[in-house]
C-alpha positions in Angstrom: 0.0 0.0 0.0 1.5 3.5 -1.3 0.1 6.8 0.2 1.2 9.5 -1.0 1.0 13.5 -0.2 -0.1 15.9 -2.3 0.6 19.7 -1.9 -2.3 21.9 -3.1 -0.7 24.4 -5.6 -4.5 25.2 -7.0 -4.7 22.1 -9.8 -3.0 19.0 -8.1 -5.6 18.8 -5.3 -8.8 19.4 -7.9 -7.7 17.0 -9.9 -7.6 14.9 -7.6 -10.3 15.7 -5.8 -12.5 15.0 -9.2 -11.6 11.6 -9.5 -12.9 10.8 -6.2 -16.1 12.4 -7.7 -16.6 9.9 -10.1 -15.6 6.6 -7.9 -19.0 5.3 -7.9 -19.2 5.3 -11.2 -22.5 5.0 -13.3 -25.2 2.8 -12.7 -24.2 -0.5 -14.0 -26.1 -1.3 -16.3 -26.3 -5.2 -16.5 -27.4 -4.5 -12.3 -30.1 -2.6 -14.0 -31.2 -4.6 -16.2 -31.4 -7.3 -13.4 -33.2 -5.5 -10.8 -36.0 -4.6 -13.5 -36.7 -8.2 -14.1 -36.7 -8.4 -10.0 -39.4 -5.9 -9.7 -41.5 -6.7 -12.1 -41.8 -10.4 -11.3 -42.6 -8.9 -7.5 -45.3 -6.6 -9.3 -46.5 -9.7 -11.2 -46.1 -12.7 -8.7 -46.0 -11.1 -5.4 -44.7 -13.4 -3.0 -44.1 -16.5 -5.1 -41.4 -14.3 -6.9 -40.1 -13.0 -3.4 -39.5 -16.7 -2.8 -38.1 -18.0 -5.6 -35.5 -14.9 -5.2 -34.8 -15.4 -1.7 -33.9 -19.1 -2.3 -31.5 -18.6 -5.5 -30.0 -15.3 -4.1 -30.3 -16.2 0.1 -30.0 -20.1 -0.1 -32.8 -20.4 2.0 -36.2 -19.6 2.0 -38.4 -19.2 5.9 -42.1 -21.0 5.5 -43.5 -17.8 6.6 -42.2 -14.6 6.2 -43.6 -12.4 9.0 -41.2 -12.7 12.2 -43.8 -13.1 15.1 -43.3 -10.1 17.1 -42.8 -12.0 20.7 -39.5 -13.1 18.7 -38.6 -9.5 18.5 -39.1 -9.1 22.2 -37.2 -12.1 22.9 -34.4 -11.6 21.0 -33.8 -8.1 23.0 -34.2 -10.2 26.0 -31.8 -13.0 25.3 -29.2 -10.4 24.2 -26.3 -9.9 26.6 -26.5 -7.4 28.8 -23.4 -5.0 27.3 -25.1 -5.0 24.1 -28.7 -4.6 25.4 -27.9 -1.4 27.6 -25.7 -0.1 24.4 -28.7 -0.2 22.2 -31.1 1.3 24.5 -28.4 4.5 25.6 -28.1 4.7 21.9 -32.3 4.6 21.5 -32.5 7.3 24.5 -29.8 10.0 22.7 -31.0 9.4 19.2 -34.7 10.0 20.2 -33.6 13.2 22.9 -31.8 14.8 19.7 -34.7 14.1 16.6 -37.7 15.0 19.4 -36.1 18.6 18.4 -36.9 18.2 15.3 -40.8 17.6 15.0 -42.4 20.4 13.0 -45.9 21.8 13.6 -49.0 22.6 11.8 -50.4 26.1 11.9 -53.2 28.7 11.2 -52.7 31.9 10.0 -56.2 33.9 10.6 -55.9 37.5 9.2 -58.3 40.7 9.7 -59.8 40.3 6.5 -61.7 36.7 7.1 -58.6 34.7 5.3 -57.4 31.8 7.2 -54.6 30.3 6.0 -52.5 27.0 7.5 -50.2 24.6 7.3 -51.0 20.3 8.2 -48.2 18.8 9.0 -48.9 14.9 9.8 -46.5 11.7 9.3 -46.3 9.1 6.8 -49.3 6.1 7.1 -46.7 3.0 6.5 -43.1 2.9 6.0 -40.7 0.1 5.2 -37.3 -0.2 6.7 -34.2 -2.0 4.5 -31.6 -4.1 6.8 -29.0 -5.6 5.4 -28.2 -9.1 6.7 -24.5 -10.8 6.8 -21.6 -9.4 7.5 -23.1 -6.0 6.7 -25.6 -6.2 9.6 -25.6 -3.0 11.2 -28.4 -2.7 14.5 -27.4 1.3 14.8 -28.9 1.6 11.6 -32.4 0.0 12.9 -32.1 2.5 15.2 -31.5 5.5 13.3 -34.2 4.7 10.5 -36.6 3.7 13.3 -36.8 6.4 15.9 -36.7 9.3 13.6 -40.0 7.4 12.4 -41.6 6.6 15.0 -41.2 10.0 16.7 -43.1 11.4 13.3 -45.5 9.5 14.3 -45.4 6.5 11.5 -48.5 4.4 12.3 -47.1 1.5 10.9 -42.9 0.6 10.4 -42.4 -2.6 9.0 -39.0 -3.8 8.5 -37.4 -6.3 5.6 -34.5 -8.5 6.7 -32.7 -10.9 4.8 -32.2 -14.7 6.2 -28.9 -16.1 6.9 -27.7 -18.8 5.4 -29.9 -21.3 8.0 -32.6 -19.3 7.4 -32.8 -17.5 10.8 -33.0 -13.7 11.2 -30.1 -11.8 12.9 -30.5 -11.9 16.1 -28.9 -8.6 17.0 -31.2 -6.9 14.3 -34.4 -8.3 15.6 -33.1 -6.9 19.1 -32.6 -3.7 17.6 -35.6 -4.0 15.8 -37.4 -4.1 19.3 -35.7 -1.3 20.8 -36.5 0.9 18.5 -40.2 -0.2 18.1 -40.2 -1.9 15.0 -43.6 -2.9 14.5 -43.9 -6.1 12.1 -40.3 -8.2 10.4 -40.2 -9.6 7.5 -37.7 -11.9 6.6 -36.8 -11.5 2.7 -33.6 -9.2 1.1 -32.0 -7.7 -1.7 -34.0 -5.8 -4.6 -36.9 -8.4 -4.6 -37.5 -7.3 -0.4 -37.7 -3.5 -2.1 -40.1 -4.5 -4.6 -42.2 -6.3 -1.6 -42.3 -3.0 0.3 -43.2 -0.8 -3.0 -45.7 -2.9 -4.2 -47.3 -5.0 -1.8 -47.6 -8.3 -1.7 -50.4 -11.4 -0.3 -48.3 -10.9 3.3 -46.3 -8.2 2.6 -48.5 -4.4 2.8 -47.4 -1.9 0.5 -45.7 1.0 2.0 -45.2 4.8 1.7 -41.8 5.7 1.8 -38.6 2.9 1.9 -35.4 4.1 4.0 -32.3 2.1 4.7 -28.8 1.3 3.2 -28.2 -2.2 1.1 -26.0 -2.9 -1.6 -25.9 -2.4 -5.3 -29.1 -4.1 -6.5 -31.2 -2.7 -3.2 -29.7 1.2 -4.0 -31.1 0.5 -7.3 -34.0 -1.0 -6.8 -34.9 1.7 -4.5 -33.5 4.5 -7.2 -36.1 2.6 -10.2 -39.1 2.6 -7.6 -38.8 6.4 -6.4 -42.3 7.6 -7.5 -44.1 4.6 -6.9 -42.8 5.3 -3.4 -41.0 8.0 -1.5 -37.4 6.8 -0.4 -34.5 8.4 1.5 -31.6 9.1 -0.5 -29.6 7.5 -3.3 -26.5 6.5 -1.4 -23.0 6.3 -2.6 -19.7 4.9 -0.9 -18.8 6.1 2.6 -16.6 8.6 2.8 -14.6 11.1 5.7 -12.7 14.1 5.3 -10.7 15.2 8.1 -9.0 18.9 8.5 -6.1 19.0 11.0 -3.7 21.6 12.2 -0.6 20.9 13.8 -2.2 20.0 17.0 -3.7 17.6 15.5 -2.3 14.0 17.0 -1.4 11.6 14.1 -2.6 8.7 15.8 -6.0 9.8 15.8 -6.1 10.6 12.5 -4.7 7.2 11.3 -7.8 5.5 13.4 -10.3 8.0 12.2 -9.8 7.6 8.7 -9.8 4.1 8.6 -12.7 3.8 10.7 -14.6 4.8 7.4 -12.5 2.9 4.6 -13.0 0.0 6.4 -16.7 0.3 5.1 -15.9 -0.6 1.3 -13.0 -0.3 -1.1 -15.1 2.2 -2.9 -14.9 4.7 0.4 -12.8 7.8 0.4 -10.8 8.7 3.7 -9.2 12.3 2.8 -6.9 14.5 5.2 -6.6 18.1 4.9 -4.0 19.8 7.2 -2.0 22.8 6.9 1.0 21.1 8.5 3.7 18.4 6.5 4.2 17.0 9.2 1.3 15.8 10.5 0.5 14.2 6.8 4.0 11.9 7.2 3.4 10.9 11.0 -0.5 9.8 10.1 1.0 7.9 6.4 3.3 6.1 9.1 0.8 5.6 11.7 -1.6 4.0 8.9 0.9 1.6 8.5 1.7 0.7 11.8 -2.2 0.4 13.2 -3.8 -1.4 10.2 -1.6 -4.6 11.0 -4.4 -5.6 13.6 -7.5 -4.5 12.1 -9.7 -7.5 11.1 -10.3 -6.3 7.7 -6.8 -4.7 6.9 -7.4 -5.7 3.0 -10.6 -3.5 2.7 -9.0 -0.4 4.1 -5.8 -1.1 2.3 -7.6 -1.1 -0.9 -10.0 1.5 0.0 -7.1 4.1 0.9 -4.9 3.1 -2.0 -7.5 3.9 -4.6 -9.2 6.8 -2.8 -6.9 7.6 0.2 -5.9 11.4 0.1 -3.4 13.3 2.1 -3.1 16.8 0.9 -1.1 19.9 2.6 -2.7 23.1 2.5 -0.8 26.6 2.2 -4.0 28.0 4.5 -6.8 27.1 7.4 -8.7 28.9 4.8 -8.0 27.0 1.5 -8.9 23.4 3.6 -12.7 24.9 4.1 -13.1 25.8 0.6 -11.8 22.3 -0.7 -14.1 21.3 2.4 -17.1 22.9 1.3 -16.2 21.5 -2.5 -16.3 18.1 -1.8 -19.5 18.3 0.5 -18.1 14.5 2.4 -20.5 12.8 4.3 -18.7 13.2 7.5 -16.4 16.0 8.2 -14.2 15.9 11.2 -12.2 18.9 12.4 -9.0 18.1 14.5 -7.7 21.8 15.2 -6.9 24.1 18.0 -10.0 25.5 17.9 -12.4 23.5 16.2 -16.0 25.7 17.1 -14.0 28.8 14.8 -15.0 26.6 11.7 -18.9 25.6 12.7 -19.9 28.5 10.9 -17.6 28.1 7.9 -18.3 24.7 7.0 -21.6 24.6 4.7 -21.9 21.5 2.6 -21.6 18.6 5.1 -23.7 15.6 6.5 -22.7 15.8 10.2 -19.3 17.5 11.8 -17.4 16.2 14.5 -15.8 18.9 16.3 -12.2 18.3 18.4 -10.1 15.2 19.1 -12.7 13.5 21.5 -15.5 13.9 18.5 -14.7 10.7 16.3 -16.9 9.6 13.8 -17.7 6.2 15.5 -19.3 8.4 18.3 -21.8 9.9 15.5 -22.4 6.2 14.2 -23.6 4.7 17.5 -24.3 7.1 20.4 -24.4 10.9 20.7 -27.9 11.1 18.7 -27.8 13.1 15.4 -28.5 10.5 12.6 -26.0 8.9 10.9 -28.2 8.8 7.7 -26.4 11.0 5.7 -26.0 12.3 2.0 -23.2 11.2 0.2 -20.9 11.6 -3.2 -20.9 15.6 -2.8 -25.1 15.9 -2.7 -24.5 17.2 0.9 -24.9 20.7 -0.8 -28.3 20.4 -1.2 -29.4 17.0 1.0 -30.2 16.8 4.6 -29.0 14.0 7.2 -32.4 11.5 8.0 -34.5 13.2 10.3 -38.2 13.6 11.4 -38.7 15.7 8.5 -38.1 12.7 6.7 -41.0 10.9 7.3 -43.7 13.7 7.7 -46.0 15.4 4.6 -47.2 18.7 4.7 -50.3 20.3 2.8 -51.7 23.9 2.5 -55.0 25.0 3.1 -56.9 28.0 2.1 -60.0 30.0 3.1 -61.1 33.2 1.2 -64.2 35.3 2.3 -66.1 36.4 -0.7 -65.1 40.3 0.1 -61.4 39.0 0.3 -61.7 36.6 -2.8 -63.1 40.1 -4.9 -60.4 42.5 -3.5 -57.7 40.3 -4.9 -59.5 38.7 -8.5 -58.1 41.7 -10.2 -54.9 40.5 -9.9 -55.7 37.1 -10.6 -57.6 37.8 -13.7 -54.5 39.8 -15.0 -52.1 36.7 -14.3 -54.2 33.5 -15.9 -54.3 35.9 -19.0 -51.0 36.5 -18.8 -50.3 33.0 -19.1 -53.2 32.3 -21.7 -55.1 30.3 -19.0 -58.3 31.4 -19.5 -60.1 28.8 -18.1 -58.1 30.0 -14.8 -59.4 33.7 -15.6 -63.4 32.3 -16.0 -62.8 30.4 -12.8 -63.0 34.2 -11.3 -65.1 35.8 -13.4 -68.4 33.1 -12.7 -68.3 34.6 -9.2 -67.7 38.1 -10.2 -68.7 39.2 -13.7 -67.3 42.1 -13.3 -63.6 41.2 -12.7 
């Protein structure tokens, strides 16, 4: 594994910093093609295709389904304690923090008899994507559920693959029940997506489907947006770290590993104003990834996408900061709350050396959801928001529907809608 250290002279870095742009890569179009075959079939056969899918892909098939919920409940209570009290601290700060967020309907009545308002109310049914395997992740029950349930999401209902004996994960069915999950089923992959979309003879069509999965289940959720609502589109993992020369190389090693160890497609970039401190993290890559269980991920992941680059200025690092827009931007300086205000395009920001990214993963509370590949300059982390709809509502007086058809008379003609224009005119001839 070669890393090596750039030195921003104004073209090296963007160059650079545009091929990490384009690591995902288009859509692959053979995954396409497959995924399309998936859904329809789901559309068509509804659970007779989910189960000839979850055999060839899965290698096993459950005779039902639906996971009871009492085997929800027990598997939180046959957990072991460590891991039980870990995922209800983590339930109690991730639902302290998105309670914050719930927005609220309102009524604006004015003098003139006009009463205008706002309805804010949450999503009927939504359906929750877990990845099974090695790529289990219970925090991510957690930080799909709460958000949801906190909206007020009458119904949650969760898809799960089987393992290979055809059993759920137990840790995600505990998860599952600490977050208030309210009905498992166990089926994966793109045919699980179309499930949820469509609906199925067990399986209930849903509103909105949330949660991460590989290739095949970010496409299948990418062909079904507009039959249903989903999160985001989302890309490799990726951290961006800017350091001064307080910064402690050792950290920095760990930190950005932490997130290449997600995929060899995830980008771990250093900014830091001090030479230095890029050599002593290079060397301190090399000398902690010798006992990290999956040394060949990170290795691959940092020698593709790994990027070390000096800065001339604190103030050159935010603008190639706020240019990349990473999904998770740590700051390692002095003084890390004199950039809070700087740093625009980002999904969360860890502030100071005690502020890893791990902490935002699993525990402090802000969601971990997050927009990657650069759209965190115009997406928003998961949230409450996520899984509410809002609608308008209008009430016009007759005196304060005249005092204003004037105007709109003059602006359906404007735009040749006269239809829009007689729509005024039938209740006052005059207009």
């Amino acid at each position: 594994m070669e890393l090596k250290i750039l030195y921003a002279d104004g073209t090296a870095e963007r160059e650079r910093l545009a091929q990490l742009r384009e690591r995902a890569g288009e859509t692959d179009r053979r995954v396409t093609q497959t995924v399309t075959e998936i859904l329809e079939q789901v559309r068509l056969r509804g659970d007779e295709a989910v189960r000839d899918y979850t055999l060839r892909f899965d290698g096993a098939c459950p005779d039902a389904f639906e996971i009871p919920k009492a085997k929800m409940e027990e598997a939180l209570a046959q957990a072991d304690d460590a891991f039980r009290n870990a995922l209800l601290a983590a339930r109690r700060n991730i639902a302290a923090f998105h309670e914050r967020q719930k927005s609220q309907s309102f009524v604006d009545t004015q003098e003139s008899g006009v009463i205008l308002g706002q309805r804010v109310r949450p999503l009927r049914r939504v359906g929750l994507y877990v990845p099974g395997g090695t790529a289990a992740y219970p925090s991510s029950v957690l930080m799909n559920a709460v958000p949801a349930k906190i909206a007020g999401v009458q119904e949650l209902i969760m898809a799960t693959p089987p393992g290979k004996d055809g059993r759920p994960n137990p840790n995600v069915l505990a998860a599952a029940a600490a977050a208030g999950v309210d009905r498992v089923f166990l089926m994966g992959g793109a045919q699980a997506v179309a499930a949820l979309a469509y609906g199925t003879q067990t399986v209930p069509a849903v509103d909105k489907i949330v949660g991460p999965g590989n290739i095949f289940v970010a496409t299948a959720k990418k062909l079904l947006y507009g039959t249903v609502d989903i999160d985001m589109i989302a890309g490799p993992s990726e951290i961006l770290v800017i350091a001064d020369q307080t910064a402690d190389p050792a950290y920095l090693a760990a930190d950005l590993m932490s997130q290449a160890e997600h995929d060899r497609l995830a980008s771990a970039i250093l900014l830091t104003t001090d030479a230095g401190v890029a050599e002593k993290t290079v060397k301190e890559i090399e000398k902690q990834i010798q006992s990290l269980s999956r040394r060949e991920i990170i290795e691959a992941s940092l020698s593709e996408y790994g990027t070390f680059i000096v800065c001339r200025n604190r103030e050159e690092m935010i603008a190639l900061a706020n240019e990349l827009a990473p999904e998770h931007l740590e700051v390692m300086t002095e003084n890390p709350m004199e950039y809070v205000g700087k740093l625009d395009n980002a999904g969360s920001v860890f502030l100071g050396k005690f502020a890893p990214e791990p902490l935002g993963d699993y525990l402090a509370g802000p969601n971990h959801v997050l927009p990657t590949g650069g759209t965190a300059r115009f997406f928003s982390p998961l949230g409450v928001d996520s899984f509410v709809k809002r609608s308008a509502f209008i009430y016009y007086t007759e005196d304060a529907l005249r005092s204003v058809s004037g105007d709109i008379v003059t602006l359906a003609e404007r735009e040749g809608l006269t239809a829009h224009a007689g729509s005024i005119r039938v209740r006052f001839p005059e207009t």
